[in-house]
Wavefront OBJ file of the C-alpha trace (Angstrom):
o trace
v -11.054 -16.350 36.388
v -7.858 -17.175 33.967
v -5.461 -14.958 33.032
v -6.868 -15.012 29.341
v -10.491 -14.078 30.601
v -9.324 -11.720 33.109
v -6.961 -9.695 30.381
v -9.878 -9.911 27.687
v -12.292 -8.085 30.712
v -9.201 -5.298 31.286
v -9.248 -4.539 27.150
v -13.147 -4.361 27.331
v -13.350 -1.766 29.893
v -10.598 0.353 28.575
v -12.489 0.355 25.500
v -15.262 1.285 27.286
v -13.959 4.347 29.457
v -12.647 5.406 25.856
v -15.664 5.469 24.114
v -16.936 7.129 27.572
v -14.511 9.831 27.438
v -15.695 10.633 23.830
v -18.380 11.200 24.178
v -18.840 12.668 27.910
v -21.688 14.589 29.270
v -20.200 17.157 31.120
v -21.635 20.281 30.483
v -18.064 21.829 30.650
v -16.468 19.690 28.210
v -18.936 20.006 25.744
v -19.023 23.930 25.879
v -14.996 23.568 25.715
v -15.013 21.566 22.750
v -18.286 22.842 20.403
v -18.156 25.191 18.079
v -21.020 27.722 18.422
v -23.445 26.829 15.314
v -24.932 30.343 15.607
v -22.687 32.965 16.524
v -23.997 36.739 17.342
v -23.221 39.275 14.528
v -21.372 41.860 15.790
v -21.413 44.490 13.152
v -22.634 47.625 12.272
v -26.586 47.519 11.404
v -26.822 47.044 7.548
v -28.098 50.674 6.329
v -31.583 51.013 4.853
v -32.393 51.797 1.260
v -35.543 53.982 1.991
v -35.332 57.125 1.187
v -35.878 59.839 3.727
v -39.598 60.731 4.089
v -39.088 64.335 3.245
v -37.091 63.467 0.075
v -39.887 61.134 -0.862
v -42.423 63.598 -0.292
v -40.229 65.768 -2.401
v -40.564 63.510 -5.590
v -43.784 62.481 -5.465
v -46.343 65.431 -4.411
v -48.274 66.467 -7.534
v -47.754 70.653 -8.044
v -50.667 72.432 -6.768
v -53.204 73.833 -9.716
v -54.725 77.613 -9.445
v -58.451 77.926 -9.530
v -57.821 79.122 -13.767
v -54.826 76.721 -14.326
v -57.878 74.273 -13.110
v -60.204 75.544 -15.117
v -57.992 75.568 -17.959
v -56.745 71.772 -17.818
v -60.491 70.674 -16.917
v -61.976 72.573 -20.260
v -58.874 70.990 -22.261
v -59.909 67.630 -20.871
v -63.295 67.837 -21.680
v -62.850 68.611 -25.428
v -60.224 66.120 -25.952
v -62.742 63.602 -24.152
v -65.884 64.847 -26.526
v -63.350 64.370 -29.513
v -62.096 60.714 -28.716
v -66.004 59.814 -28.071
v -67.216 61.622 -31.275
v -64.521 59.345 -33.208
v -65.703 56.108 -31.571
v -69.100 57.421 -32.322
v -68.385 58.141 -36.122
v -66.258 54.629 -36.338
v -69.705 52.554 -35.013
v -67.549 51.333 -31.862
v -69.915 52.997 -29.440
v -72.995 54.928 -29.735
v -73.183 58.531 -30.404
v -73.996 59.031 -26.516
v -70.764 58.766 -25.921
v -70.409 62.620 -26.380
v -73.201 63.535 -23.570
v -71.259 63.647 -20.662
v -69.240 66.019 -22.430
v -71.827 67.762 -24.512
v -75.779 69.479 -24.903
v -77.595 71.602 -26.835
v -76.349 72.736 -29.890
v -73.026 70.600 -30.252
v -74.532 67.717 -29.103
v -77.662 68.279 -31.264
v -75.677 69.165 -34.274
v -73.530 65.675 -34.341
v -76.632 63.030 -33.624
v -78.050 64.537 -36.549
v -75.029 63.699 -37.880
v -74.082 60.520 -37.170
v -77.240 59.685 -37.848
v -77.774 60.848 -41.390
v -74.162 58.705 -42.309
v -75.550 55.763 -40.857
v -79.010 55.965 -42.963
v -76.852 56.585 -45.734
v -74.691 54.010 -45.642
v -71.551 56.042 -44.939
v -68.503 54.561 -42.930
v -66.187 56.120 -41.435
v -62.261 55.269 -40.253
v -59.582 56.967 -38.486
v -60.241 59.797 -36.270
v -59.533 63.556 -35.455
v -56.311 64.503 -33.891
v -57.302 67.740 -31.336
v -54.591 70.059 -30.449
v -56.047 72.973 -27.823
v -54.528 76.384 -29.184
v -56.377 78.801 -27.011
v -58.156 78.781 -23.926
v -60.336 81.964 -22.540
v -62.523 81.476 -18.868
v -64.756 84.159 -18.246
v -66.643 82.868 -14.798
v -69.705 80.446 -15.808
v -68.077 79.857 -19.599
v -65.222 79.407 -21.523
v -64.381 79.410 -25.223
v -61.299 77.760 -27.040
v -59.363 77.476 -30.315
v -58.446 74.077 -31.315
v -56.815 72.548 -34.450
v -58.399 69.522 -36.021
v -56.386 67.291 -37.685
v -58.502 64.847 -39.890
v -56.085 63.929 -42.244
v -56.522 60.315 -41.027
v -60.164 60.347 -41.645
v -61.801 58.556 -44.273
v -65.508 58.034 -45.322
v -66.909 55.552 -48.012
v -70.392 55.195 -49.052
v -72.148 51.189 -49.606
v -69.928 50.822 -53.246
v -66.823 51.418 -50.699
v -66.590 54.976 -53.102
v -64.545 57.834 -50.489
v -67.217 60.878 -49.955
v -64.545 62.971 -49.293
v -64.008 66.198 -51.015
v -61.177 67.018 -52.870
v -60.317 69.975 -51.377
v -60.829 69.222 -47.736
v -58.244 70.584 -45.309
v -56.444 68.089 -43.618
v -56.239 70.449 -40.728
v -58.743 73.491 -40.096
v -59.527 75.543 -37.173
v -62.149 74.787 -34.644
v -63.944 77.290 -32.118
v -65.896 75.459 -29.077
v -67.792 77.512 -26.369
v -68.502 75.311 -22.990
v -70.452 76.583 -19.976
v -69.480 75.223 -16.497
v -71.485 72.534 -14.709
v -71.532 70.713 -11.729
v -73.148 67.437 -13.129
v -70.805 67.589 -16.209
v -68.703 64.577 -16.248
v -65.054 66.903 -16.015
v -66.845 69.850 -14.909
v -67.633 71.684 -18.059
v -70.074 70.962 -21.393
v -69.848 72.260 -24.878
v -72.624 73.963 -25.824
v -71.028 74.646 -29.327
v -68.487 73.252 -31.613
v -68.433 75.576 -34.920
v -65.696 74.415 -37.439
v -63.948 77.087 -39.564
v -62.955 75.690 -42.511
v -60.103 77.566 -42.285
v -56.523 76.266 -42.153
v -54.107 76.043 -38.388
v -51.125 77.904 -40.224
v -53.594 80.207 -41.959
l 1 2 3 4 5 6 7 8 9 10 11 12 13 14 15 16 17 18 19 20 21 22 23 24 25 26 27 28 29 30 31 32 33 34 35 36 37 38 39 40 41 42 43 44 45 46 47 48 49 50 51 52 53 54 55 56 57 58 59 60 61 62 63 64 65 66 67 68 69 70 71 72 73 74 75 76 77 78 79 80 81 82 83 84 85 86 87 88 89 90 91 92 93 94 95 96 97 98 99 100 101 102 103 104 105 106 107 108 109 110 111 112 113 114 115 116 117 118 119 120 121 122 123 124 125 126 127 128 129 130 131 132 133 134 135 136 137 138 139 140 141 142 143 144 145 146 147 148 149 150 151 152 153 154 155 156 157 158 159 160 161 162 163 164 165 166 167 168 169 170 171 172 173 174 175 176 177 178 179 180 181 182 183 184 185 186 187 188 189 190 191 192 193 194 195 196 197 198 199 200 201 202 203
């Protein structure tokens, strides 16, 4: 081998062992000279945000009802229920059965009659009754209550679109309902009777 050939070899293999030595396998070197990609947290747990389940509890658990404070809130759902069904009723968005889960004998006897005589007639109706409960009195099987009607929004026009209304109706007037407790009742109670006044809420 010349001395050209023999020095070219020499520059080849110290090439070599560099590139070697770059890139060596040795599990030591490579732990020595890596830095860790994924290194383990060593702080404090991050708090959670859940409140404690006693303070939750706290916030959320509905107050419990007496037996009359029951009674009470199921009677004053039931006539705001009859109301908002007897104004659909009235308006032609529903039929007039609306009001049976909620009513029977004479108050729901006295407004199919109703309802039924405006629609032969031709009457229409808009708006509806605003009910405000005033009184509330449970004796066992039955309970009466005082309401306050507001029908100021109410208005009725016959087939010439001429208002029926009469001049001096009160826009609000007192109300007296009587229900009797039942089982099969939609909210527990139905009015038997629904007897308006004519007589004004400040009165």
């Amino acid at each position: 081998m010349g001395t050209s050939t023999r020095a070219t070899a020499v520059s080849l293999v110290a090439a070599v062992t560099l590139v070697l030595a770059g890139c060596s396998n040795d599990p030591g070197d490579e732990i020595a000279t890596q830095t860790p990609t994924n290194p383990v947290a060593t702080t404090a747990p991050t708090p959670t945000t859940d409140a404690p389940t006693d303070a939750s509890e706290t916030t959320t658990a509905a107050p419990e009802l007496s037996d009359e404070e029951q009674d009470r809130a199921d009677v004053e759902a039931t006539l705001q229920a009859f109301n908002a069904a007897l104004a659909r009723a009235t308006t032609g968005e529903e039929s007039i059965e609306g009001i049976y889960p909620f009513s029977r004998d004479t108050a729901r006897e006295q407004w199919v009659t109703e309802v039924m005589a405006a629609e032969a007639q031709g009457i229409t109706f808009t708006g509806g009754t605003d009910l405000e409960v005033l009184e509330v009195m449970i004796d066992e099987e039955t309970a009466e209550a005082v309401a306050c009607a507001d029908v100021s929004a109410v208005e009725a026009v016959d087939e010439d679109g001429e208002s029926v209304i009469a001049d001096d109706r009160l826009d609000e007037t007192l109300k007296d309902f009587v229900l009797e407790r039942d089982d099969s009742a939609e909210l527990g109670w139905y009015i038997v009777d629904d007897t308006n006044r004519n007589e004004p809420c400040d009165g």
